[in-house]
N, C-alpha and C positions, 0 to 999 in steps of 0.2 A: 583247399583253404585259401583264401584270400591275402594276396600280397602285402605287409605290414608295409605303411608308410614309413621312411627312416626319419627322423628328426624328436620329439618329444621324449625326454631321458625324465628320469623323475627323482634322481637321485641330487643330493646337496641342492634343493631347491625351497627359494622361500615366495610363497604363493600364497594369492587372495584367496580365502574362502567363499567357499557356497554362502550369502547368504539372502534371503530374500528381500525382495525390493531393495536391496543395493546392491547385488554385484550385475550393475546391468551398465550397457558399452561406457559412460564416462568414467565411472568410478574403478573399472577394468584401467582404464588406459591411464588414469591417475598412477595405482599404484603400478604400472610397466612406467611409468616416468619418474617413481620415487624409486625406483631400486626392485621390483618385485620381478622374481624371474618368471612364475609362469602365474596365471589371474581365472579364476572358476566363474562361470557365470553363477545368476539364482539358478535354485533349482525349479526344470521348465517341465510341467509334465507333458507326458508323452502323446495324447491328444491333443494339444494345444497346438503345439508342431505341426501333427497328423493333418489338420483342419486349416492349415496355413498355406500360405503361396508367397512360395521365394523369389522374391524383386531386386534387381539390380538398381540400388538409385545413387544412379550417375550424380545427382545433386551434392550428394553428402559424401560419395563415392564409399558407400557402405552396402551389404547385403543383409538385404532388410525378409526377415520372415514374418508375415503380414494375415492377420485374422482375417481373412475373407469377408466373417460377418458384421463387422463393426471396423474396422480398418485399425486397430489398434497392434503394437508393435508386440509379436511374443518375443522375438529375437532379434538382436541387431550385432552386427560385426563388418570388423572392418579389415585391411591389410595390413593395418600396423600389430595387432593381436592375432593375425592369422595361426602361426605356428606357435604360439603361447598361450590360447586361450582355450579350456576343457568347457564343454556342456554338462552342467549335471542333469540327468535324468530323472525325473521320477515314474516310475513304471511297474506295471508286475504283471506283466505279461512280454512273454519271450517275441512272440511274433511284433505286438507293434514295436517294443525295444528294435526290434529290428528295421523295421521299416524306418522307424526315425534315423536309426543309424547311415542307413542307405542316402537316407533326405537329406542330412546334415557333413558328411564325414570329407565332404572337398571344402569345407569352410569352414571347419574348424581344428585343432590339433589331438582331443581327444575326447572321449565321453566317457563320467564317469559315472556309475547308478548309486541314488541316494540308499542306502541303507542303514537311516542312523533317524530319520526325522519323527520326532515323536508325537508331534502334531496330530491330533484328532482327525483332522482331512484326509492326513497319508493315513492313518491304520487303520481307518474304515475302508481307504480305497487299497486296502493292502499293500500298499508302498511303502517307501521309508524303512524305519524302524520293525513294523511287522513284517520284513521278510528275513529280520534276524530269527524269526522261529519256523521260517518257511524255508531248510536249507537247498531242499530238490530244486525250487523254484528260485531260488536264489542262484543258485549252479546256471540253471537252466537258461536264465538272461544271461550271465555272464558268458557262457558256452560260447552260445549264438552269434554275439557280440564280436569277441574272439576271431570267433571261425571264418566272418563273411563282412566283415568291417576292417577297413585299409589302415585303420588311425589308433592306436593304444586303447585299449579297454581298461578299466579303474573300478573300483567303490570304497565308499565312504561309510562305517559304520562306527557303532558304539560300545565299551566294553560292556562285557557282564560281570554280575556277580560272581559268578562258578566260574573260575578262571580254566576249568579245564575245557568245558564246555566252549569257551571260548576261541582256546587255543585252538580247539579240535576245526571249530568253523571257520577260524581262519584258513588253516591248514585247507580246509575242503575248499574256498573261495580260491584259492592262492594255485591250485589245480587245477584251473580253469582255464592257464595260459595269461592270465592279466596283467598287466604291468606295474602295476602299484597298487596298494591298499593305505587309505587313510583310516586313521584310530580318533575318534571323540574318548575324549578319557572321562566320562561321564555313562551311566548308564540313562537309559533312556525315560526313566523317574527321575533322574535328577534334573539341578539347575546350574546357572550359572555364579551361583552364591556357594554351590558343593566345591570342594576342593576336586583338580581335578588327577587321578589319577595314574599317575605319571610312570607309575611301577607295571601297571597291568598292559602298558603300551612298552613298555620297553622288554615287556615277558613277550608280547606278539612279533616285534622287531626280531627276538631273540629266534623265536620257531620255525618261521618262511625266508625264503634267500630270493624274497623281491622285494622292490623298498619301500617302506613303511613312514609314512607321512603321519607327524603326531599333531595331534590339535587340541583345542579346549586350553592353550595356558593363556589368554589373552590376561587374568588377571594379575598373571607373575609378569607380566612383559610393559616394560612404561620404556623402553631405548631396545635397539639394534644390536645391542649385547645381550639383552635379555633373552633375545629371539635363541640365538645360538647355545645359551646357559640353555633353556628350554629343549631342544632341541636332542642336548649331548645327555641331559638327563632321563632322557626317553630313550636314547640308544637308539633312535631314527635315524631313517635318510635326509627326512627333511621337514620342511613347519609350513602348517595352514595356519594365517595369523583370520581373524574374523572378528570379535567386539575392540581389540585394540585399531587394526585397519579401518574399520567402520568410525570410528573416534576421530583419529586424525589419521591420516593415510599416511604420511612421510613417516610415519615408523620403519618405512622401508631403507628408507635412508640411512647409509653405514655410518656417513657422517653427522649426524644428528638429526631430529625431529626439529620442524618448521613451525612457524609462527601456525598458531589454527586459522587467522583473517586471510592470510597469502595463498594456506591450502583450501580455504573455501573460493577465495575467484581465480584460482587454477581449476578446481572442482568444475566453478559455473562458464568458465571459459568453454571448457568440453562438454557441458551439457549442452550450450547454444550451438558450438562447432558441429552436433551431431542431430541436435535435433529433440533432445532429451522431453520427454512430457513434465510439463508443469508437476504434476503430483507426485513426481516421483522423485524427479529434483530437489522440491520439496521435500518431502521425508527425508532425502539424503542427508541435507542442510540441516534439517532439525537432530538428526543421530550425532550430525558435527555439536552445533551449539551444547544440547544436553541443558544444564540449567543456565544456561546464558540466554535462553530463551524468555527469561523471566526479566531482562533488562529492555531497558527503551527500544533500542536500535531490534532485539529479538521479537518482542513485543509488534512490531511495526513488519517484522518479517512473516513473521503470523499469520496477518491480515492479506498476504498476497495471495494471487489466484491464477498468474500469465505467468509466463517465466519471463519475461520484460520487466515484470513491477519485481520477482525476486532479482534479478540482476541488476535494479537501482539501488539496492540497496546497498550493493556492493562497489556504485559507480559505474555499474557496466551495461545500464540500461539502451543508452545512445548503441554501442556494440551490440547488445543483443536483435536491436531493430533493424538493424541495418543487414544483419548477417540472415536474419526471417527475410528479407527484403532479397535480397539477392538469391535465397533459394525458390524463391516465390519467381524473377525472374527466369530460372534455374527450369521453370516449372514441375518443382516438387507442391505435391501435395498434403496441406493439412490434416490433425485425421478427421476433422470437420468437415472437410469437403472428400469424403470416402463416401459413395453413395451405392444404393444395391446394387448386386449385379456387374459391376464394374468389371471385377476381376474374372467376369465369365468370359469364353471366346465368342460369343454371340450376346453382348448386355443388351437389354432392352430396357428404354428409359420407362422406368414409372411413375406410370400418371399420378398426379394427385387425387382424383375421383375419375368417376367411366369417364366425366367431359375430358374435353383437352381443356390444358391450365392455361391458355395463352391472356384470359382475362385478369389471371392473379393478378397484384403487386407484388415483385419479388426483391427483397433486399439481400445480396451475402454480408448477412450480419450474424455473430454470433450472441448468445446472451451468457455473459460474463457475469456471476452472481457479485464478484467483490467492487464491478464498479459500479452497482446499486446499491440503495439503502431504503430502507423499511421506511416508510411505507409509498418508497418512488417507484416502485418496480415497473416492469412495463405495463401487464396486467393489471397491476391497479390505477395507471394514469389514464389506460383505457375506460374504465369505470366510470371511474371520475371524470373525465371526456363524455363519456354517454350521459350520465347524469346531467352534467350541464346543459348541453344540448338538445335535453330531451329524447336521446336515441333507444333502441332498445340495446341489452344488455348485448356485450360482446359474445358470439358464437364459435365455442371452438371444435375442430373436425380433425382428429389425429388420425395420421397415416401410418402403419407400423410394416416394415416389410427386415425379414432378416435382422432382427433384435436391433433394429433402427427405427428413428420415430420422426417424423415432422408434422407442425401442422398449421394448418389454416385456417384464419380470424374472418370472421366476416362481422363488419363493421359499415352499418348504413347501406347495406347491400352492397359495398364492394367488399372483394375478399383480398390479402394480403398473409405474406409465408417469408419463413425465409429459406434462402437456398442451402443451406445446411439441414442435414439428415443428424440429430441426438440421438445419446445411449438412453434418452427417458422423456419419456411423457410430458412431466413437468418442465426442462430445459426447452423440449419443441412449441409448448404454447407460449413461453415467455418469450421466444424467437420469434414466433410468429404474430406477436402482439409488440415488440421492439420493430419489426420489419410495418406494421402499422403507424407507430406510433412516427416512425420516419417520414412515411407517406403523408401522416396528416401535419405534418410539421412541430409534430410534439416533444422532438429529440431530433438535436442537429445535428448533420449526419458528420459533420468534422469532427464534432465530439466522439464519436465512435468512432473513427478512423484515426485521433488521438490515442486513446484508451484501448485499442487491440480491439474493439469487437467487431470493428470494419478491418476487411483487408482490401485495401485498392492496389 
């Protein structure tokens, strides 16, 4: 049996919930700064991982798990969350559950297997929530996990109806060696509008003598008092806070809850410090506002698409630039400029067609949809360039390698690309008609290097 690392207790602990697209590295390290003792990622399934390559990027001085085929971030962590932060799993299968454990378990403090998600994607892929009726196979990750992983083992599930049937699978989960068990006080039909629970979690607490982490009250909870009333009436060890955390974060805070304006450019501070992707920042911010989004200033937050234009809105645009600018020094890379092959030991550049590219025109420009408008876009100013001029229509030639795309205009017999590799089709011909439109003087290239879509 493998040596258990010492540090991760789970007892009188108040911690971030699993939840998707927000518990990822800033909104972790938000709530470790409001008061939260230990912070869950989303839940990352167990392929995703599988298919990754763990990078040390000295830039952001974080350890970054990095999609191979699109450069895009499954996980990111750092050393201020080292010993506080759980991986949720999703998985249902014993062996790769394992292998990821092996992959992750010196960088993180614990993994816990989702056993509660009721989502259509988990119980087709028999994760989540359907391995509440799978208990051999439920054991059987947990076993594994246990037995040959260094770092606390965990799962998350949700009550049943049949309270015996319940208890009985706790009891069997709880024989596994694991160190905690969290309870959704919701059965997996329910919603977040059902009352939750709070009896059938305090009967689980009651039956296993390892600690029980209760969740689902976020609606009984608006202060830091709440948490603990919560908490004492489940007869828990301790609280997964999740729709109230997601609202405002400083609910962690013993001394009270924070203005929402101060915890959103704390929020955007650590999104830029880290690196955080536009879209997810985004979503983050919008789960803050809620129906504030329906006011001018939300309204105008909307409309962004960089995480620059979301950080002016807050004042912190000049900062955001600056701090891209120094990682760019840094030489971190965008996930725009992630191109195939890279992360092979032997990459080989790929060509754009059998010729060598050396005649392109090559711009590193991105194409940025929000600081376009209907009907300026680059594609169509090419048109309408050719049109004028009498040219034939523009010619495009997409390159697809490893679920990446670029492509190439050809325009009056020269051809023109940009040096970014797209997740689609459509964003690569608009690059590669932007990266034209640059060459013929149709779009000045300081405007682009204003507006993000240049990086010099």
């Amino acid at each position: 049996m493998t040596t258990r690392r010492v540090g991760l207790k789970y007892d009188n602990k108040i911690i971030l919930a699993p939840m998707v697209r927000v518990g990822t590295l800033p909104m972790r390290l938000l709530a470790l700064h409001y008061g939260a003792d230990m912070v869950y990622s989303e839940e990352i399934i167990d392929w995703k991982l599988l298919k990754s390559v763990r990078i040390v990027n000295d830039a952001l001085g974080t350890i970054d798990y990095i999609d191979k085929s699109d450069g895009t971030i499954v996980f990111r962590t750092c050393a201020i969350e080292k010993n506080k932060v759980v991986v949720q799993l999703g998985t249902c299968d014993p062996n790769r559950a394992l292998k990821v454990g092996k992959m992750i378990e010196t960088d993180v403090a614990g993994i816990d297997i989702n056993m509660g998600c009721p989502k259509e994607f988990s119980l087709k892929g028999g994760m989540g929530a359907a391995l509440l009726t799978q208990p051999e196979k439920a054991k059987a990750i947990l076993s594994i996990l246990v037995k040959n992983v260094s770092i606390p083992i965990s799962c998350k599930i949700r009550v049943f109806e049949d309270m015996k049937a319940m208890i009985n699978l706790v009891k069997d989960l709880a024989s596994t060696g694991i160190s905690a068990i969290a309870v959704h006080g919701r059965t997996k039909i329910e919603r977040p509008q059902h009352l939750n629970r709070n009896t059938m979690i305090a009967a689980v607490a009651r039956a296993i003598n390892i600690p029980v982490i209760a969740n689902g009250g976020s609606r009984e909870i608006d202060r830091y008092s709440d948490i603990l009333k919560f908490r004492d009436e489940c007869g828990a060890s301790s609280v997964m806070i999740a729709r109230a955390a997601e609202a405002n974060c400083s609910i962690f805070c013993q001394d009270g809850i924070k203005n929402l304006e101060d915890v959103i450019v704390a929020y955007l501070k650590l999104a830029v410090d880290y690196d955080n992707s536009p879209s997810n920042t985004k979503y983050c911010v919008q789960n803050m506002l809620k129906e504030l989004q329906e006011t001018p200033k939300g309204k105008k937050f909307l409309e962004c698409q960089t995480l620059e234009q979301i950080c002016s809105i807050w004042h912190l645009g000049d900062y955001c630039r600056q701090r891209q600018l120094e990682f760019q020094a840094k030489g971190m890379l965008g996930r725009r400029e992630i191109s195939p092959d890279m992360f092979n030991e032997s990459p080989k550049r790929p060509k754009l067609d059998a010729e060598e590219d050396l005649d392109v025109y090559t711009v590193k420009c991105a194409f940025i949809r929000v600081n376009f408008h209907d009907p300026d876009l680059p594609k169509s100013r090419l048109i309408s360039y050719c049109g004028k001029n009498k040219l034939k229509v523009p010619k495009y030639k997409i390159i697809n390698k490893d679920k990446l795309f670029r492509a190439v205009v050809t325009v009056d017999e020269r051809r023109y690309t940009s040096s970014y590799w797209e997740k689609n089709k459509r964003f690569a011909e608009q690059g590669a008609a932007l990266s034209c439109c640059v060459g013929l003087g149709l779009i000045d290239r300081k405007t682009l290097v204003t507006n993000g879509s240049i990086l010099e």
